[in-house]
C-alpha positions in Angstrom: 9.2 -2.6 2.0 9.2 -2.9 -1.5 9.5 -0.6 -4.5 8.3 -0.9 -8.1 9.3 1.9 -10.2 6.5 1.7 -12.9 7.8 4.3 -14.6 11.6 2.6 -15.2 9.7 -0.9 -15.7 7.5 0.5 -18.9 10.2 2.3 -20.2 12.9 -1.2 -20.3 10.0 -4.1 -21.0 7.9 -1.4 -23.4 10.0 1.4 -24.9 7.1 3.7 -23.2 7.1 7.3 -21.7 4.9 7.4 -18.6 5.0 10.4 -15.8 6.5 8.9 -12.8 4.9 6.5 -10.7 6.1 4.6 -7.6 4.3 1.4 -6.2 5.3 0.6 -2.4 4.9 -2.4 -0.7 4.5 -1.5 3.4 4.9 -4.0 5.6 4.7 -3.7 9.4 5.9 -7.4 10.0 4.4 -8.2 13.6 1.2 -6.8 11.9 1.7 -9.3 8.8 2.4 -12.5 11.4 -0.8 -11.5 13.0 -2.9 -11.2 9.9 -1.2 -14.8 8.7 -1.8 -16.2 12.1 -5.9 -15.4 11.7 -6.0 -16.5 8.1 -3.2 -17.8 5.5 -5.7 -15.9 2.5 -4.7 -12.6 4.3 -1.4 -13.1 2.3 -3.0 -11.9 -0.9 -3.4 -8.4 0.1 0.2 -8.3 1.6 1.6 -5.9 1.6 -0.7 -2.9 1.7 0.4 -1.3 -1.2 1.0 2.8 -1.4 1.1 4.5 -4.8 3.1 8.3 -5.3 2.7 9.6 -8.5 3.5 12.6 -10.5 0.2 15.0 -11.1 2.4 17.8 -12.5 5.8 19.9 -11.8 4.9 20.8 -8.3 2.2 17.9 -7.2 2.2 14.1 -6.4 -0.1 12.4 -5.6 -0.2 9.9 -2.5 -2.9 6.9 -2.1 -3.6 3.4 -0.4 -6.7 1.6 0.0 -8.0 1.7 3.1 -6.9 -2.0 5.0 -10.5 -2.0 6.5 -12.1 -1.8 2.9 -9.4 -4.3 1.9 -9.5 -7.1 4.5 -13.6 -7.2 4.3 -13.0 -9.9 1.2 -11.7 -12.0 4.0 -14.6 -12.8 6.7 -12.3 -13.3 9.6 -13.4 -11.4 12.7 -9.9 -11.3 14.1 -9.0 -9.6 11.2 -10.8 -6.2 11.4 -9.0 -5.3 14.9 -5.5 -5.5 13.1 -7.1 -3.7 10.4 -8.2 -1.1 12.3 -4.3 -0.4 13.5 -2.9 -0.8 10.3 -5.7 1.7 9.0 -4.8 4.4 11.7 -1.1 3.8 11.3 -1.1 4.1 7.7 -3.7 7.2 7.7 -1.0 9.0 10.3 1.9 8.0 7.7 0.4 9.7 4.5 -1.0 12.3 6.4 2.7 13.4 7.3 3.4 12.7 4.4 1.4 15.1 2.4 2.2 18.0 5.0 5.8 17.9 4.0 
C-alpha cells in the first residue's frame, strides 16, 4: 500500500495550507497479477486508490471509485469477475471503516 499525504506535499513543494487529506494506494497483489495477466493496460488503474479526508473537527470523509466503474475503460471480459471481488472486498473495507 501506498500513502500520499497531500496535505504535507502542498505544504513543502507550495507553501500552502490545505485541511488534511490522505491518498491510499490498496493493493491486493494476487488480485493485481490477475488483472495484469488479463491485460498489461489494467496497470493504469493500479492501485485502486482510497481517499480520507478531513470534512471538519469530528468528520472524515472516506471514498474509492468503484473498480467495476473503473475497469469498464478496459474491454476485457476476464476483467469484470476480478472486479467484481475487488468491488465487494473494498465495499466491506470502508464500510468497517466508517462504523468505527
Amino acid at each position: 500500500m501506498t500513502e500520499i499525504d497531500v496535505q504535507a506535499v502542498l505544504k513543502k513543494k507550495l507553501d500552502q495550507d490545505f485541511r488534511k487529506y490522505v491518498i491510499l494506494g490498496a493493493c491486493n497483489p494476487p488480485f493485481a497479477h490477475q488483472s495484469l495477466q488479463a491485460d498489461l493496460d489494467v496497470g493504469l488503474l493500479l492501485p485502486c486508490n482510497v481517499i480520507l479526508y478531513e470534512i471538519d473537527d469530528r468528520k472524515t470523509c472516506i471514498a474509492a471509485i468503484n473498480p467495476l466503474s473503473a475497469l469498464q475503460v478496459i474491454d476485457n471480459e476476464k476483467l469484470q469477475s476480478i472486479a467484481v471481488q475487488v468491488s465487494e472486498k473494498l465495499s466491506k473495507v470502508i464500510k468497517k471503516a466508517a462504523e468505527g
